[in-house]
Structure formats: C-alpha cells, structure tokens
PLY file of the C-alpha trace (Angstrom):
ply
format ascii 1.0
element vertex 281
property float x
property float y
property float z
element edge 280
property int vertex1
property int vertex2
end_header
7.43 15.47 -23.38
4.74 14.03 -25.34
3.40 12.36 -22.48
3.78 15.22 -20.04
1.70 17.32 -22.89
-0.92 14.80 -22.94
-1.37 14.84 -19.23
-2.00 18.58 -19.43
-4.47 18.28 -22.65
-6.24 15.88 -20.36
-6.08 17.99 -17.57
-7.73 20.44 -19.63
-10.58 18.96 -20.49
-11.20 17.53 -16.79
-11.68 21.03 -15.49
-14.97 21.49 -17.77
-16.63 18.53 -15.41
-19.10 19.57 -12.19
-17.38 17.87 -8.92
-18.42 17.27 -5.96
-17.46 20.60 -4.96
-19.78 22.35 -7.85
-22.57 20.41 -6.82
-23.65 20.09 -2.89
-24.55 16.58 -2.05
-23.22 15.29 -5.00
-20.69 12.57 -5.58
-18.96 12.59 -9.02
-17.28 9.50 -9.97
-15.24 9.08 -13.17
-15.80 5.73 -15.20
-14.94 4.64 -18.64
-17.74 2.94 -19.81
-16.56 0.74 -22.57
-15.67 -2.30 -19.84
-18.79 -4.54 -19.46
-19.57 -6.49 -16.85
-17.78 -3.80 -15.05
-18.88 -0.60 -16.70
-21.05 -0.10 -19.78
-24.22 1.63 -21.78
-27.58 0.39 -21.82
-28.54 1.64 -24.95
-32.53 1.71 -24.63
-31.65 4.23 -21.56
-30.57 8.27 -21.77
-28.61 10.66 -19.29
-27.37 9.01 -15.76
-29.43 5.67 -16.12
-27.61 4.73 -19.67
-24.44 3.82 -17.19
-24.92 0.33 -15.92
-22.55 -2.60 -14.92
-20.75 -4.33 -11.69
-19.12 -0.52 -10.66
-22.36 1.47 -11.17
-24.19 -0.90 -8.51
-21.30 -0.31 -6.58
-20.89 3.81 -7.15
-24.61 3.70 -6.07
-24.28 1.82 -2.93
-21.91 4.21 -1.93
-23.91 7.26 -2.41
-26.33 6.07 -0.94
-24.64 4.97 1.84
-23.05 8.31 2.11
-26.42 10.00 1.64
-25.75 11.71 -1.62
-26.34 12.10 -5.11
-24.56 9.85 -7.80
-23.14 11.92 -10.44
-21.70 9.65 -13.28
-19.14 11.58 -15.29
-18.12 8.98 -18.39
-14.56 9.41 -19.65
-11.47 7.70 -21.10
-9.61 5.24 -18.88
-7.02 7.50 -18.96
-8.82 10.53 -18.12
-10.30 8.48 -15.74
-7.03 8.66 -13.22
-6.08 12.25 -14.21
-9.49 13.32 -13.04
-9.05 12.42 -9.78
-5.52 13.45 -9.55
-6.49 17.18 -10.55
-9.75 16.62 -7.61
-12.29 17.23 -10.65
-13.92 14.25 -9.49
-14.18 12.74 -5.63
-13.29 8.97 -6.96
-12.55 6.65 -10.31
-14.96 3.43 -9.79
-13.66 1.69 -13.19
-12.64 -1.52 -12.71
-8.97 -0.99 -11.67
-6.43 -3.23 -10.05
-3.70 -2.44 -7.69
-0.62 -1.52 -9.39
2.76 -0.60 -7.74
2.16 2.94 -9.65
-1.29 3.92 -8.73
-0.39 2.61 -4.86
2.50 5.67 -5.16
0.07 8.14 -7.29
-3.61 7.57 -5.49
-4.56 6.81 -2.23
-6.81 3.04 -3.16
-9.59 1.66 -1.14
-9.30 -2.03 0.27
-10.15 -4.58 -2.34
-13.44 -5.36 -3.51
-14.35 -8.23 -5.33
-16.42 -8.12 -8.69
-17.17 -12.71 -8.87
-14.54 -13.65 -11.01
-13.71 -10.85 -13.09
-10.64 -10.45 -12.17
-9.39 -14.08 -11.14
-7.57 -14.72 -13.95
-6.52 -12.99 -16.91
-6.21 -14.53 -19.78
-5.91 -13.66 -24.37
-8.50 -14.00 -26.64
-7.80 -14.52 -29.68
-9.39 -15.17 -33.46
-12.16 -17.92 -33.87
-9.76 -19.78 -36.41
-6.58 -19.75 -33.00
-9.27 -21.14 -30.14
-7.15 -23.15 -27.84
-4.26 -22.46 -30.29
-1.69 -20.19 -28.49
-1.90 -21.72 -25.04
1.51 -21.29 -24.57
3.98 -18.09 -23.97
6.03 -19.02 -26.38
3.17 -19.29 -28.93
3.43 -15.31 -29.20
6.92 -15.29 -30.47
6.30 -13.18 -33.69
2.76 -11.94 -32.71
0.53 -8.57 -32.68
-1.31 -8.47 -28.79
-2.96 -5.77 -27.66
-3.70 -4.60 -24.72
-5.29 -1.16 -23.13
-2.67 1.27 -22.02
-2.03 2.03 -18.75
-3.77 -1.37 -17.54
-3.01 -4.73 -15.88
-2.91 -6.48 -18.68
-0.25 -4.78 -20.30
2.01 -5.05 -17.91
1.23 -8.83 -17.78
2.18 -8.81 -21.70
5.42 -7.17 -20.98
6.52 -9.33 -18.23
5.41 -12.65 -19.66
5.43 -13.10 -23.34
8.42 -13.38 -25.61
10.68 -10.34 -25.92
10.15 -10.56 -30.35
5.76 -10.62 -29.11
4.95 -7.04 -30.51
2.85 -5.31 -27.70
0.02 -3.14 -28.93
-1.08 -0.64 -26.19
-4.83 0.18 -27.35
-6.08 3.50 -25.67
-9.88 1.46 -25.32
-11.13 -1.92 -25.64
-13.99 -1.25 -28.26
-11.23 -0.45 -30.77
-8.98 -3.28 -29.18
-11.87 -5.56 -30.25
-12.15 -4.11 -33.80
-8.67 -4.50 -34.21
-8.64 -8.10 -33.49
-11.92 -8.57 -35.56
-10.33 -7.13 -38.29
-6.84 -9.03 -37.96
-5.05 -5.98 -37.17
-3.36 -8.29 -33.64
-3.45 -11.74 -33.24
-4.59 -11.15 -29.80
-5.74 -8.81 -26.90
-5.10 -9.35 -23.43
-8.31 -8.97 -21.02
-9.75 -10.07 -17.42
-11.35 -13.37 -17.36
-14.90 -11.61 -16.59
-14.89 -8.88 -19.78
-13.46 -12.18 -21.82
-16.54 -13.87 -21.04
-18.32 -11.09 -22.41
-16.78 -10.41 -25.07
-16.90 -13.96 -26.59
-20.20 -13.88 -25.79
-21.24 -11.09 -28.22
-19.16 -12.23 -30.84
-18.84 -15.70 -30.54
-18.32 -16.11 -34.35
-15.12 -13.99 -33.91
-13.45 -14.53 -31.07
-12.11 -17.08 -28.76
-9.97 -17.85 -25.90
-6.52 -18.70 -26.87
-5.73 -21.21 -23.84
-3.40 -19.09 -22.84
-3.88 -17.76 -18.47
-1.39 -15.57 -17.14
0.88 -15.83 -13.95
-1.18 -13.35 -11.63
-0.29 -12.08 -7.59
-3.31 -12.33 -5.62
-3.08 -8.95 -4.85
-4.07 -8.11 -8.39
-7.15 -10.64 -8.55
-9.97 -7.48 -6.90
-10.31 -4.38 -7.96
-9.88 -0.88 -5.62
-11.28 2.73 -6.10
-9.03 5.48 -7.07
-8.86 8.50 -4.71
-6.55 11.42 -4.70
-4.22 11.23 -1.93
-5.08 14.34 0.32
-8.37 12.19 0.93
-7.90 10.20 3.79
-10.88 11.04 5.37
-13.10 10.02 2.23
-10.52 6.68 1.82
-11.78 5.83 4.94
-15.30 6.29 4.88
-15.40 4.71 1.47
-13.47 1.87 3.03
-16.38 1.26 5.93
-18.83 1.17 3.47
-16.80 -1.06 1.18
-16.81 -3.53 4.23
-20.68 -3.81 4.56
-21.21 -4.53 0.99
-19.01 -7.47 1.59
-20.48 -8.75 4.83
-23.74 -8.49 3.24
-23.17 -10.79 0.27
-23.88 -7.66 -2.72
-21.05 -8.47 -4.31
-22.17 -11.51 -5.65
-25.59 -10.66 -6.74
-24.36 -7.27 -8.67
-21.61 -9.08 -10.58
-24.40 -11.96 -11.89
-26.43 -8.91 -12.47
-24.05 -7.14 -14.59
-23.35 -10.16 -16.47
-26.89 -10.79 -17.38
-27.10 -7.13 -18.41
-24.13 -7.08 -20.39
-24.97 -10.25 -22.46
-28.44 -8.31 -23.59
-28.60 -7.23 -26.90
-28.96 -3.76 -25.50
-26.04 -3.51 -23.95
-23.36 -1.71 -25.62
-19.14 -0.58 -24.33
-19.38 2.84 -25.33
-15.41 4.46 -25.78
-14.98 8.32 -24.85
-11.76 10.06 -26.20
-9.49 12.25 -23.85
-11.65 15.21 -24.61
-14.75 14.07 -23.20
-16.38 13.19 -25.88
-17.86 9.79 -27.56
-15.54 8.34 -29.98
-16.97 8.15 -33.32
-14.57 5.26 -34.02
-13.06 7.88 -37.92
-9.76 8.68 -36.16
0 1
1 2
2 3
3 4
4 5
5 6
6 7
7 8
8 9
9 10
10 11
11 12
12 13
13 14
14 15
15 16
16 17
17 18
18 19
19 20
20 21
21 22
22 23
23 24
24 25
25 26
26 27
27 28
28 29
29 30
30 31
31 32
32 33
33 34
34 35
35 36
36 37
37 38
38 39
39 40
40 41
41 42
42 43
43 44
44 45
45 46
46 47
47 48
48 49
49 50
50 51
51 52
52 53
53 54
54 55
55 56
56 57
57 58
58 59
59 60
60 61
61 62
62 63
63 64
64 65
65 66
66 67
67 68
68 69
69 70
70 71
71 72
72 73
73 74
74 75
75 76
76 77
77 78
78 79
79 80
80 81
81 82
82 83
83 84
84 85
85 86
86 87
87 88
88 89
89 90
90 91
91 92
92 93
93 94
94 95
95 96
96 97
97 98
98 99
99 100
100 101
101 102
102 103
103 104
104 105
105 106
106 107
107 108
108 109
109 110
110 111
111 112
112 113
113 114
114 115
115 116
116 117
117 118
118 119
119 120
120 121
121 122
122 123
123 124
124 125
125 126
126 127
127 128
128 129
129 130
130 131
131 132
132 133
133 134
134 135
135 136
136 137
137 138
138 139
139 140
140 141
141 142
142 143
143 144
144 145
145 146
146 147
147 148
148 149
149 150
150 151
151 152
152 153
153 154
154 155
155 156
156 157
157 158
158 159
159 160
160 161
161 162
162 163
163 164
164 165
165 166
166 167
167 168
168 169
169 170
170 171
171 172
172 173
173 174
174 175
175 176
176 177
177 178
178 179
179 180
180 181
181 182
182 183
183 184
184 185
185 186
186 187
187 188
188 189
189 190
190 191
191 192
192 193
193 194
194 195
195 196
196 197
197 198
198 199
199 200
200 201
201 202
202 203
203 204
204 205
205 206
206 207
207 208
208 209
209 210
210 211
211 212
212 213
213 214
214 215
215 216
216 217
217 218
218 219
219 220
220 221
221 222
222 223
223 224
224 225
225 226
226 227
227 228
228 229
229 230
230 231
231 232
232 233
233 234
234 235
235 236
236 237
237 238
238 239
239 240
240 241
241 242
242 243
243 244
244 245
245 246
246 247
247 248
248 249
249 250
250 251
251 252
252 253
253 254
254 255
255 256
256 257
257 258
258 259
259 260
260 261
261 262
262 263
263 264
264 265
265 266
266 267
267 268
268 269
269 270
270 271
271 272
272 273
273 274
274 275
275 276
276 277
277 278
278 279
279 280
C-alpha cells in the first residue's frame, strides 16, 4: 500500500510538467541528473544548458534528428519511469538497463552503448578496503548500498551473501555521503560512474576488487517509452541506428567523461516532488 501510495504522490507531481503535448515541437525527456558520465549539472551553466553528460548528447541527437525542440525535465530516478508511464513526458534518457520488469512495463529502444559504462559493474568501497572485499563472500556481515529500483540492486540481491544487509538508496549523491560517512561499507555502481566517482574523491573512495556476474544483455543502456508508442519506439530506434553507424557513441562518452571529471561538474539529486534535494531530510 505504501508503495502503491507513492506511485500516486509521484504521479502527482508528474502532471505539473509541460510534455510534448503542451508544447508543439517539443520533446520532453525525463532524466535524473545526479549520474555523471551519464547525466549531470554543469554548475557554471543555468536553465536547459546546466544538463550535460553521455544521455544529454544523446537526447539532443535525437531532437534534432526528429526536428524538434529538447525539453529537459530533471527528476528523481524514480519519477523518472512514472513519468513516462502517466505520458507526462515522450521518453526517460537516464542511463537505464534492460530489466525483465521495465521490458513488461515500457516499451525500450534497441541498445545503445555509452564506452564502457556499463561493461561491468562493480563496489566501491572506503579508501582504507581498496582491493579488500574482492570476494562475495567478503560481504557476509556488511552495509551495501545500492539505488532503488536499479541494476545494481538486483545484482546485490542475487549475488552477495544472504546475512550482506542491502541498502536501497533512493539517489547516488546521498549513496556517496553515506559511504563517505561510514554509514555502508559499500555501494554498488556501473564501472563508468565508478570511475567518476573515485575520481572526485579519490581520498575517499576506492574500488573494492569486487566485479559482478553480468548478462550481456544488461552491459548497454535503452530509452524508456510508454508502451502505446510504437510509432515513436520506432523512429527513435532508426535514429538510434545512425548514431551507431556513425561512430558518436564513442566521442560523447569520452566527452562526458572529460566533463564530468571538471571541477564544475556537479550530480545534482531531485526528490519525488520535483524539486532539488537540499540533502536536511
């Protein structure tokens, strides 16, 4: 019930957002930007150009493409898929992998490939554990977090010890803080945002040594559409296709890495409401 009335609260706050169909020639597209290289703030920047990162070069290309005007509209992960389940966005470009549950919920493009970011997933960990908990059964006992409703936790559930305490963490900024602060031993991420993240606080954290067991089918990414669009699946998978054959993919993902290692870069969390998470709750 809790979960149903979250949904709705969600729901809610989704309707407040201009889509497509508010705004001729627009396309909306729902990102949480608080998941550099993929998705993040460039904080020298204001309104639509603060959002930068692997899925913005991408959510560009495909207006373009299509003709039409990029709307950004930065939520919650979370909010994120309800958004385009409700239609209150055309599409959720925010680094997701395939899941059994969003193949049955969303209609998903074909894969597209962000360099390695999503090769392997792996666990950082403290500065003081590098190389330290390289094992599975290293967690027996452990605090690791990971965000809800992602890859990564399901990884956790199906691969570390059953006595491993799972932490689902609604965003990664916090997830970070948390394991800054000692509050888990470790957080589950994708190879590319661990990069990232070590690099930014390399006095903090570190890889643990530890590399999951991973399906090839969840080492891309796809594009979350709601599943009456078939028509816009399509089209988005065509254009998908010539970014490929062209070789983009490659230059936007060194791109976004360069960008996320500036010092102006910044993962900025929103909450379910909409609004930027001031980090007090």
């Amino acid at each position: 019930m809790k979960k149903i009335v979250s949904i709705l609260l969600i729901a809610c706050m989704i309707f407040a957002f201009a889509g497509c169909s508010s705004e001729e020639n627009t396309l909306t597209v729902a990102l949480s930007p608080d998941f550099a290289p993929m998705e993040f703030v460039d904080i020298t920047k204001s309104g639509q150009d603060q959002y930068v990162g692997f899925d913005v070069m991408l959510a560009n290309f495909i207006a373009d493409e299509m003709g039409m005007k990029l709307k950004i509209e930065p939520m919650s992960f979370t909010a994120c898929q309800v958004a385009v389940e409700t239609k209150s966005v055309d599409m959720a470009i925010s680094g997701f992998s395939w899941t059994e549950d969003r193949a049955e919920n969303y209609n998903l493009s074909d894969y597209y490939y962000a360099g390695d970011n999503e090769t392997e997933q792996v666990i950082i960990t403290s500065k003081a554990n590098e190389g330290k908990l390289a094992a599975a059964e290293d967690y027996a006992g452990l605090k690791v977090g990971a965000q809800a409703a992602s890859l990564q936790l399901d990884l956790c559930k199906s691969q570390l010890p059953e006595d491993c305490e799972i932490v689902e963490i609604v965003d990664l900024t916090t997830a970070l803080l948390m394991l800054k602060a000692g509050d888990i031993d470790a957080l589950a991420v994708a190879t590319g945002n661990a990069e990232v993240l070590i690099s930014n606080n390399a006095d903090d954290v570190a890889l643990s040594g530890f590399i999951f067991e991973v399906d090839p089918k969840y080492t891309a990414n796809v594009i979350l559409l709601n599943k009456e669009d078939d028509e816009l699946t399509a089209q988005v998978n065509e254009i998908l296709a010539k970014a490929y054959e062209a070789g983009y993919y490659d230059v936007w993902y060194e791109e976004a890495l360069e960008l996320a290692e500036d010092e102006n870069a910044a993962d900025v969390t929103y909450d379910d409401e909409g609004n930027v998470a001031t980090g007090d709750e």
